[in-house]
C-alpha positions as CSV (number, residue, x, y, z in Angstrom):
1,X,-36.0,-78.7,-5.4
2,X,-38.6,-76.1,-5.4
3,X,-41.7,-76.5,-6.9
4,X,-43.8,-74.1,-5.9
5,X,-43.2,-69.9,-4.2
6,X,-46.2,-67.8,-3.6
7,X,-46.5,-64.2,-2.3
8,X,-49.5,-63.6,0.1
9,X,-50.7,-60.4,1.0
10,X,-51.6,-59.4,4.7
11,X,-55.2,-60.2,4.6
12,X,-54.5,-63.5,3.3
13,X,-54.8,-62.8,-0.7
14,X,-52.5,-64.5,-3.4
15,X,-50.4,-61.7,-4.8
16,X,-47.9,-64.2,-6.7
17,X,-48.5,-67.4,-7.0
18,X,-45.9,-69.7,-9.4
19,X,-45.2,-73.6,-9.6
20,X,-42.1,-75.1,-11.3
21,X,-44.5,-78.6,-11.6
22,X,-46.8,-80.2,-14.4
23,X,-49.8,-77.9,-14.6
24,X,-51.4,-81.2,-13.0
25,X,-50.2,-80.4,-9.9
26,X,-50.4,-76.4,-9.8
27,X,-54.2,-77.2,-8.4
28,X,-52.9,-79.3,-5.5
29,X,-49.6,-77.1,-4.7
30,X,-52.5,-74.2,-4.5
31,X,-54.1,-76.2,-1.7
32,X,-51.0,-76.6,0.0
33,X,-50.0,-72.9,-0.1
34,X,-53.5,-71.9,1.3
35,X,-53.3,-74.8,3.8
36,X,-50.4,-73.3,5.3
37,X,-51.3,-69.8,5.8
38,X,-53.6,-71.3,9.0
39,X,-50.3,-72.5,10.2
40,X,-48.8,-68.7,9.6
41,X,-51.5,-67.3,11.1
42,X,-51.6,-69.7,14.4
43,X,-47.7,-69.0,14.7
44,X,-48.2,-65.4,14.2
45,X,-51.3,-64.7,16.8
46,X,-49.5,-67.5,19.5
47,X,-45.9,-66.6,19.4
48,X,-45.6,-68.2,23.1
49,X,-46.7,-71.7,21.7
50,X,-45.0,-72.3,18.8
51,X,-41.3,-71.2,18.7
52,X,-40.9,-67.9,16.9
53,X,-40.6,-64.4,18.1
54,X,-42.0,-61.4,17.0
55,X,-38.8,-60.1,16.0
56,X,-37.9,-63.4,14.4
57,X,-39.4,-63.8,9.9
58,X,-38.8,-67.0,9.3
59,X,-41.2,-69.1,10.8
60,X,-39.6,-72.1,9.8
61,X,-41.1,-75.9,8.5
62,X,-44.9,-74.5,8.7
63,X,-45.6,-78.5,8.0
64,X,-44.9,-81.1,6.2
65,X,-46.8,-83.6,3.7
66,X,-45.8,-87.0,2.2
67,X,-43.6,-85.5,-0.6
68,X,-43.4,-81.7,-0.2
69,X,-41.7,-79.7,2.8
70,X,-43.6,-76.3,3.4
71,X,-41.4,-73.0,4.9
72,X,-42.6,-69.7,5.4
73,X,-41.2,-66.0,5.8
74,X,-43.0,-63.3,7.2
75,X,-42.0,-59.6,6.4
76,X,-42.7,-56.5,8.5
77,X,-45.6,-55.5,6.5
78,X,-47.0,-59.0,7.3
79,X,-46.6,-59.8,3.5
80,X,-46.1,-64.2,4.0
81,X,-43.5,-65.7,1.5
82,X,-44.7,-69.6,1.3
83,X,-42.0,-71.7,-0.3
84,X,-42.9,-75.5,-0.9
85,X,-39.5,-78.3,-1.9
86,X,-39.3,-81.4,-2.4
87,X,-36.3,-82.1,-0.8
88,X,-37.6,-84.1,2.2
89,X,-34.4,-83.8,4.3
90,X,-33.4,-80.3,3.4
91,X,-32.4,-78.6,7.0
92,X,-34.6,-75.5,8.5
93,X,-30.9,-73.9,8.7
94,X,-30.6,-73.8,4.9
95,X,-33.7,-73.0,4.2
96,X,-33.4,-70.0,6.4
97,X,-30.2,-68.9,4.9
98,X,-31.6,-68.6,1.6
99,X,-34.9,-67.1,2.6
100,X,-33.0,-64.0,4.7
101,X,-30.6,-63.7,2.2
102,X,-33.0,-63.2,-0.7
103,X,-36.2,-61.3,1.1
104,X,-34.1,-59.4,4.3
């Protein structure tokens, strides 16, 4: 299930930010969302190290914690899509699917 999307600009600033949660946990998902643009950015700036290619947007499981999953997109314009689930065994294949099918 998703709980939480957000929309992050190219310099790193929350355009869109929305959780599906108790407004108890829109702090922490915050956290998590910012958390994991240093993972976007380390994937971005060391394409050799960590899987992606430039051509390639999705950049996959960006990490996870003990109950959410956290994948990314990245668009041409370097706008970062940050999607957090809590389905725990949800596959990277899926997830990809969805993202290209709804942001390409």
């Amino acid at each position: 299930m998703i709980v939480c999307v957000a929309v992050v600009g190219h310099q790193n600033n929350p355009l869109y930010i929305q959780s599906f949660t108790e407004a108890d946990d829109a702090l922490k998902l915050h956290h998590i969302v910012h958390c994991s643009l240093d993972v976007v950015d380390e994937r971005v700036n060391n394409p050799k190290k960590s899987g992606p290619t430039l051509n390639e947007t999705f950049l996959g499981l960006l990490y996870p914690t003990e109950n959410y999953k956290v994948y990314g997109y990245l668009t041409n314009t370097k706008v970062k899509f940050i999607l957090v689930t809590t389905d725990l065994d949800v596959r990277d294949a899926d997830v990809r699917n969805d993202l290209g099918q709804n942001f390409a």
